[in-house]
N, C-alpha and C positions, 0 to 999 in steps of 0.2 A: 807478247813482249811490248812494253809499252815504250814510245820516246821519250827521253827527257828532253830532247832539241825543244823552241818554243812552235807553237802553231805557226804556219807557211799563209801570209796573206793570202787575198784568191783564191782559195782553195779550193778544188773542180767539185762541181753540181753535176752527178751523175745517177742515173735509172738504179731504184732499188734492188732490181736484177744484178745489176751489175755489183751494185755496192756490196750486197749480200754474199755475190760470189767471191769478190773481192777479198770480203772480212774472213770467208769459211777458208779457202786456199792458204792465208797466211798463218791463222790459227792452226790449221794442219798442221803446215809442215813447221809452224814455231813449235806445235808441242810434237814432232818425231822428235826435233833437235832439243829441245831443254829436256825430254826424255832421256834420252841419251848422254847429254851430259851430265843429269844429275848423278849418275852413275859414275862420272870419271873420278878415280881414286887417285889418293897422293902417295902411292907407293912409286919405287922406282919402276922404272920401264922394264924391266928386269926379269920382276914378279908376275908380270901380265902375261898373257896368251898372245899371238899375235892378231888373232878374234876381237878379245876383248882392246885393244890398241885399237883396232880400225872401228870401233863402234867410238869410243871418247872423239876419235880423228874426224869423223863421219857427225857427229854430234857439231863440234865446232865449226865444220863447213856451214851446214844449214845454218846454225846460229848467226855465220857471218852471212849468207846470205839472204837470212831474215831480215837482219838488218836494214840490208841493201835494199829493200823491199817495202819496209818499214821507212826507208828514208830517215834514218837514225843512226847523225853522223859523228856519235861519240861511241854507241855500239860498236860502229861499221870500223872503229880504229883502234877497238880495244882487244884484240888481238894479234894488232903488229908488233915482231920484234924491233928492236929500235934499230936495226940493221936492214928491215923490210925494205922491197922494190916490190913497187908496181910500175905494170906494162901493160899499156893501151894500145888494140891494133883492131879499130874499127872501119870498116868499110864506109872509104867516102862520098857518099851518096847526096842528094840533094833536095831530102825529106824532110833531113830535119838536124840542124849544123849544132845542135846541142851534143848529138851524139855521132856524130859522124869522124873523119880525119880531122877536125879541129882541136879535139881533145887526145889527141894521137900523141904518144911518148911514154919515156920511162922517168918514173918518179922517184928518188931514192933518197928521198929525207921523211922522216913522218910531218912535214908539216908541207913537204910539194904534194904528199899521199892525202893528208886531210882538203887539201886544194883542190885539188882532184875533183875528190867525191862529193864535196860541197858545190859545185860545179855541175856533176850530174844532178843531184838533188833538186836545182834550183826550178825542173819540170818534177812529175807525180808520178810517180809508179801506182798503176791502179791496178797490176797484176802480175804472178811471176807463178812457174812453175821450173820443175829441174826434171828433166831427161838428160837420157846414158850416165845416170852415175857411175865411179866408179872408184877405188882406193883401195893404193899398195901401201907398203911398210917396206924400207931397208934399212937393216940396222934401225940408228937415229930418225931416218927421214921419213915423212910420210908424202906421197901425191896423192892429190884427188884431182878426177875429173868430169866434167860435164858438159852439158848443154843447156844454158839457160835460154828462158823466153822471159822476157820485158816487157809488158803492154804498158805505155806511156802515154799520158796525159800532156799535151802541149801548150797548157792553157783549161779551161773552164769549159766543161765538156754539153754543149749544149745541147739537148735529146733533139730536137729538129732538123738539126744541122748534120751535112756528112761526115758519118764516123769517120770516114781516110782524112778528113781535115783535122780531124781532132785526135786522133790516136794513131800511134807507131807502134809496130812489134818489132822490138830487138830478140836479134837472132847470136847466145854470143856460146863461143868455143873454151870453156873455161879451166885452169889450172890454176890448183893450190899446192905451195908446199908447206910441209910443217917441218920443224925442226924440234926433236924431243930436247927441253932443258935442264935445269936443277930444280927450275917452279913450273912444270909441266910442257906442252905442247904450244911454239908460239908461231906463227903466220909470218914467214922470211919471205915471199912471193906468190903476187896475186896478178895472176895474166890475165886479163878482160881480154879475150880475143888472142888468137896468137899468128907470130908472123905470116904463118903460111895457111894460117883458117884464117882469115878477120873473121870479126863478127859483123854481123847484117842488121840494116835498118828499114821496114817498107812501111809505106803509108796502109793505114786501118789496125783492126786487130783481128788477129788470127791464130787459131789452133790450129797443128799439127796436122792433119788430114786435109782440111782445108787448103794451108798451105801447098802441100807436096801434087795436090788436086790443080793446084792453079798453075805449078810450074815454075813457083817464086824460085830465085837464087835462094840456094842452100848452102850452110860451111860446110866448108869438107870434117 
């Protein structure tokens, strides 16, 4: 998936390891999700399986989360209903105040929601991955949830320098809801973190084993 946002000045100088890994993880999971939803039909909700529902449902999460990953913030909003709330409930930490309690609230206009996330944008995501998926259907609505990881870029990532100066892993507790329409499946609510999990910020980058090795805070 490509952005149509323009090129981000600065933009971080990082190890071809890394870059590489970078590029293979979002190709991934962009093509699970455009797989998936090239599949979503325009029949009504009716005609579907409840199977086939959570794959179209499950399709557009990743797509919005590719997004978010991509740092592509006409993507990342082209799924909200015009009714959409987002809710930020990040652990305020003192790592790194882009993404901490400063960006803390509930946004219910699409253009506080675009503010938002133009905001997180304005550092690098150099890497994401998605643990504990999961998605129901009732009736109309759909949930999804998970656990995302964020490795962020705080600036221009210089290979000499200490990684914990230069990159943060966000730890976030995530829910989506969908709402089945008359023009398909639209995004009514997107919790970054939720009241009673925030999601977590620590300095370097870290994988899963690593982490849980070292004893770092975890979201419930």
């Amino acid at each position: 998936m490509s952005s149509d946002a323009p090129p981000k000045s600065g933009r971080k100088v990082m190890s071809l390891a890394v870059g590489v890994t970078a590029i293979v993880v979002l190709i991934v999971i962009a093509g699970i999700g455009w797989g998936l939803y090239a599949i979503k039909p325009e029949a009504s909700t009716a005609k579907l399986s409840t199977a086939q529902q959570e794959q179209i449902v499950t399709a557009l999460a990743y797509e919005h989360w590719n997004a978010i990953g991509m740092e592509n913030l006409n993507t990342t909003m082209s799924q909200y209903s015009s009714s959409a709330v987002l809710y930020w409930y990040m652990e305020n930490t003192s790592y790194d105040s882009a993404y901490n309690g400063a960006l803390n609230g509930v946004y219910s206009s699409t253009s506080g929601i675009r503010a938002e996330w133009a905001k997180f944008f304005a550092e690098s995501v150099v890497y994401y991955w998605v643990g504990g998926f999961g998605v129901s259907i009732k009736n109309n609505t759909a949930s999804v949830t998970a656990k995302l990881w964020y490795i962020i870029s705080n600036g221009t990532v210089v290979q000499s320098a200490n990684v914990s100066s230069q990159l943060f892993t966000l730890i976030v507790p995530y829910l989506l809801t969908y709402q089945y329409t008359s023009s398909g499946w639209v995004l009514t609510s997107d919790w970054w973190g939720l009241p009673g999990s925030l999601g977590t910020v620590v300095p370097g980058a870290y994988g899963l084993q690593q982490y849980l090795k070292e004893k770092l805070p975890f979201p419930k």
